[in-house]
C-alpha positions as CSV (number, residue, x, y, z in Angstrom):
1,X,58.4,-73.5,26.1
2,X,60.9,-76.3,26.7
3,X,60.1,-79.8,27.7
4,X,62.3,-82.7,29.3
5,X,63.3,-85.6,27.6
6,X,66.0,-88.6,27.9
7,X,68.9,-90.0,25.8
8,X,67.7,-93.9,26.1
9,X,71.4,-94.2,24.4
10,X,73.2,-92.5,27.4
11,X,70.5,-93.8,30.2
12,X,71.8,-96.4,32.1
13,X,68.9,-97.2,34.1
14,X,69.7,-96.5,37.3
15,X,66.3,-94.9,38.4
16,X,66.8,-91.5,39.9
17,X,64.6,-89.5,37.8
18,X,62.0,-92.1,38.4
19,X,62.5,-92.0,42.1
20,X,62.2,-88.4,41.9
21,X,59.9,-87.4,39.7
22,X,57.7,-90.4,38.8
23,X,54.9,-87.9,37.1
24,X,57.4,-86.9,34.6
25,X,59.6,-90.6,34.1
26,X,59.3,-94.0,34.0
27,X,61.0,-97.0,32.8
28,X,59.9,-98.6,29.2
29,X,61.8,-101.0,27.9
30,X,64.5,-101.1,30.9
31,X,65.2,-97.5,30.1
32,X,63.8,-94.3,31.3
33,X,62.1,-91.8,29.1
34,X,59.9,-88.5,30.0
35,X,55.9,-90.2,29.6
36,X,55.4,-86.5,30.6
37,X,57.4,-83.9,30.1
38,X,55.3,-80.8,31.7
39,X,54.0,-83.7,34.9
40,X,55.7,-81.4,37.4
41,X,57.4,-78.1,38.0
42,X,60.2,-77.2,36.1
43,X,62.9,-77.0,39.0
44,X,61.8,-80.8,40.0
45,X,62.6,-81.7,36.8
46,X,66.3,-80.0,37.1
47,X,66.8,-81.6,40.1
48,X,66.9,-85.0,37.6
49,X,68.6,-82.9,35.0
50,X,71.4,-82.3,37.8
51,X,71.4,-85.3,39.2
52,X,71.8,-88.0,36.6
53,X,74.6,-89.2,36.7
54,X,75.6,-89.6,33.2
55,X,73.4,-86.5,32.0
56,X,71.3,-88.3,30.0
57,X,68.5,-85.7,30.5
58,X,67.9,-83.1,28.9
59,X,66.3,-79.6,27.7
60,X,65.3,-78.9,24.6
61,X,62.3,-76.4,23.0
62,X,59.2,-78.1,22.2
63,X,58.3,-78.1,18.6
64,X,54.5,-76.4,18.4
């Protein structure tokens, strides 16, 4: 299974994924990160991976 997270290096803050999908991100620390990675469907949570616009979020496979 995969799960979402965020590159607080690369994240500039600008609030898309937690406009989007506010069950999955939120800001902490002036930076976004994934509170939740499994909050919401997985093609809402691409539309962030898509959308951000310095593709600081990302895939990877969760570690059991």
């Amino acid at each position: 299974m995969k799960e979402v997270y965020v590159d607080r290096e690369q994240c500039i803050s600008c609030g898309l994924c937690v406009s989007l999908v506010p069950e999955v991100f939120r800001f902490e620390e002036d930076k976004s990160i994934a509170h939740d990675p499994h909050g919401a469907p997985e093609n809402r949570i691409q539309e962030c991976v898509d959308g951000c616009p310095v593709s600081a979020i990302h895939w990877r496979e969760e570690q059991e």
